[in-house]
C-alpha positions in Angstrom: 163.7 94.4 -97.7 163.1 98.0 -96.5 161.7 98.8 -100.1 159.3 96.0 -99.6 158.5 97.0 -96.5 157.4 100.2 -97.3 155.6 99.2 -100.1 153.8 97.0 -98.3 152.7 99.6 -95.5 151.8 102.2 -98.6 149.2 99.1 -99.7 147.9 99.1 -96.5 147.4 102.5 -96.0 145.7 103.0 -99.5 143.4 99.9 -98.5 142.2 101.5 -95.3 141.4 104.7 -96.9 139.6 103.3 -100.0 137.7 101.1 -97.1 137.2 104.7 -95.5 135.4 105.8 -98.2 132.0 106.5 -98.5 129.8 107.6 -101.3 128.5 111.4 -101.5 125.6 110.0 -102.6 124.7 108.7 -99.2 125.1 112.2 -97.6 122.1 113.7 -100.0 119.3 112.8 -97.7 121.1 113.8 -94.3 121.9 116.9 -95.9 118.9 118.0 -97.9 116.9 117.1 -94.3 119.1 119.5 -92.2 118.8 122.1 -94.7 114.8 121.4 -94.6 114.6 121.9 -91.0 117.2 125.1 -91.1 114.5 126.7 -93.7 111.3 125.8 -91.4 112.9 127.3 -88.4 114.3 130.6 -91.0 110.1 130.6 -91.9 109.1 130.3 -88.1 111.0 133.2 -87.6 109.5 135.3 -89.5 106.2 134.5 -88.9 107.1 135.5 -85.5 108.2 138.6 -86.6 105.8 139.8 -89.2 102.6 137.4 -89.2 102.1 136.9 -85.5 102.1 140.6 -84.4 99.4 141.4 -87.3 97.0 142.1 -85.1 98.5 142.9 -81.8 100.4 145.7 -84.0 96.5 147.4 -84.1 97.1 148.8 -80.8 94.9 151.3 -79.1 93.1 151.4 -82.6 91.7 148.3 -82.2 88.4 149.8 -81.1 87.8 151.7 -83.7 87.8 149.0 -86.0 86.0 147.0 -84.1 83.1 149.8 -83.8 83.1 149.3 -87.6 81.1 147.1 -89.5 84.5 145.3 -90.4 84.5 141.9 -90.9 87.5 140.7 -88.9 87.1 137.2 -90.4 87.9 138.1 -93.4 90.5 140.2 -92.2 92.2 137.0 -90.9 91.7 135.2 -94.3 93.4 138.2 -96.2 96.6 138.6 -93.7 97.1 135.1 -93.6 96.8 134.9 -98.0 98.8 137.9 -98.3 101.9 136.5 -95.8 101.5 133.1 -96.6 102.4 133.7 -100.6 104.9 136.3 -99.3 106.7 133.4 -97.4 106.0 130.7 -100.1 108.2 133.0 -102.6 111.3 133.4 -100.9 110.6 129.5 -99.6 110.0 128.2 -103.7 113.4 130.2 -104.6 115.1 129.5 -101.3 114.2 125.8 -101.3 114.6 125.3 -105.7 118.3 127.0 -104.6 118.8 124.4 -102.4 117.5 121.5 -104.1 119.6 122.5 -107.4 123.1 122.5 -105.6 122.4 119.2 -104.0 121.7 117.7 -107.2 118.5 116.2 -106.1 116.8 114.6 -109.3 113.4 116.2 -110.5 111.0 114.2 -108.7 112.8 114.3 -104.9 112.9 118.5 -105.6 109.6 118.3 -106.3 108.5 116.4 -103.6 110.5 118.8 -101.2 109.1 121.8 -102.3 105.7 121.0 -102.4 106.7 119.6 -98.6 108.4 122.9 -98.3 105.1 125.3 -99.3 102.9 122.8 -96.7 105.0 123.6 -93.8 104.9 127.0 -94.8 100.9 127.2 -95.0 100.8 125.6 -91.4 103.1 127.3 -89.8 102.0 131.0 -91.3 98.4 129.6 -90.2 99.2 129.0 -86.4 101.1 131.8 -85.9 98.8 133.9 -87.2 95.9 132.4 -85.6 97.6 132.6 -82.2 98.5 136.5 -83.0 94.5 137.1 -84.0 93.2 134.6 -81.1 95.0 136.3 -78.5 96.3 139.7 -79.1 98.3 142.3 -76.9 97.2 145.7 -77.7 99.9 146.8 -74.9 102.6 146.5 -77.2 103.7 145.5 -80.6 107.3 144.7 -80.3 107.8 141.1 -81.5 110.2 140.6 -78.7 108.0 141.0 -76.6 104.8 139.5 -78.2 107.5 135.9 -78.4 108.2 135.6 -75.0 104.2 135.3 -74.2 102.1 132.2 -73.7 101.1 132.4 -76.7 104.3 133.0 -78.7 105.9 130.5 -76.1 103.8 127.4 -77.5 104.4 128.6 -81.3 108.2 128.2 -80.8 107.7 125.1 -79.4 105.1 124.1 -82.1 107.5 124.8 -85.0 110.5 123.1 -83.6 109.1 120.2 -83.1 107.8 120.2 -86.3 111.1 121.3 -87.8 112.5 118.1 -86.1 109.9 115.6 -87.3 109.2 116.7 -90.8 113.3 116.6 -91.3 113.2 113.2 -90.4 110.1 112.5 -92.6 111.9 113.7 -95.5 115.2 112.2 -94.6 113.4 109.1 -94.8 111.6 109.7 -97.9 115.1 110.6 -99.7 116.7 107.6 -98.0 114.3 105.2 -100.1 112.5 104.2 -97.3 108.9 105.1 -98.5 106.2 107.8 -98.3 104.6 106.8 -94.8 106.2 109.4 -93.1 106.2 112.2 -95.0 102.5 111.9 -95.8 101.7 111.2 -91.9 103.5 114.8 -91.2 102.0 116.2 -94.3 98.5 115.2 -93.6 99.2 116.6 -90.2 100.3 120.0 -91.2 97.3 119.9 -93.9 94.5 119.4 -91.4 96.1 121.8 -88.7 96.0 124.2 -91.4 92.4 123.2 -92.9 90.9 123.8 -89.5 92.1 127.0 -88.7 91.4 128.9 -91.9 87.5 127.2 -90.9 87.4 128.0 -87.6 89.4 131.1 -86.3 86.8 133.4 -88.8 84.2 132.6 -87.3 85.8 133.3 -83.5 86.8 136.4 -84.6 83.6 137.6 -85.5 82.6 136.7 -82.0 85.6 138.6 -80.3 84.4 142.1 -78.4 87.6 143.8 -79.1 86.3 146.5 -77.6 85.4 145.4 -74.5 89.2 143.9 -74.5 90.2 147.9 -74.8 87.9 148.7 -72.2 
């Protein structure tokens, strides 16, 4: 009786843990998101570092430059090409890495790349565009230039936008369709779309000099 006893508990027990089983499968889209928004808030940092001090990091300089027939617009357009393909390569091999050890199938690693680069463009974009828009010739120190208004609003910017394009693509690895994904794609596009239009032409209009003065 004590023999069937046991047996009988040993059944149970290997019931309940079969039961408490799940499959890794299900885990793919929770963690392929988290790692998503981990690598956004990795790129925010360092376009808070590197991207939005270009211009502050001018300093007293600044009005030479801007006594020179210099045309700062395209200076914006050839900062913001130069660190936006800087951050897409390490973000292409960071996010492949990524995608590869997950054992995400072609298509989904695709799709999160290319979701990957976007985020990248927008976010390099802003910060940039905040850094050229509203300099600090005082100082360059990127402490310093993050704890302004400025810097303030882009740390806020990118993690709310970490948060909602890791849910976007949780859902879109989920099964659950495209709508989201595309929504905060679309998003990030046009963001990014009007400030490579507009901030040129504001720069051409800033009196840097008169800033100095």
């Amino acid at each position: 009786c004590r023999n069937r006893t046991i047996n009988k508990r040993e059944n149970i027990l290997s019931r309940i843990a079969m039961r408490a089983e799940f499959d890794i499968t299900s885990m793919v889209p929770l963690a392929s998101s988290l790692q998503f928004a981990t690598m956004v808030f990795f790129i925010s940092a360092f376009v808070l570092r590197f991207a939005f001090p270009a211009f502050s990091a001018e300093g007293k300089t600044i009005w030479i430059l801007g006594s020179l027939p210099i045309d700062f617009g395209k200076v914006f357009l050839g900062k913001l090409i130069f660190f936006t393909s800087l951050f897409t390569l390490f973000g292409v091999l960071t996010a492949s890495l990524h995608a590869s050890l997950l054992g995400l199938p072609a298509l989904a690693s695709i799709s999160v790349i290319l979701f990957f680069i976007l985020s990248i463009v927008f976010l390099t974009s802003l910060g940039l565009y905040l850094g050229a828009v509203w300099p600090n010739f005082e100082t360059d120190d990127p402490e310093v230039l993050s704890t302004s208004l400025p810097g303030i609003f882009f740390v806020f910017v990118s993690l709310l936008y970490g948060g909602l394009s890791a849910l976007a693509l949780h859902s879109f690895l989920s099964g659950k369709g495209m709508g989201e994904i595309l929504l905060v794609g679309a998003f990030a596009l046009g963001v990014a779309g009007v400030i490579v239009l507009v901030t040129p032409g504001v720069l051409r209009r800033q009196e840097f000099v008169a800033i100095i003065e």
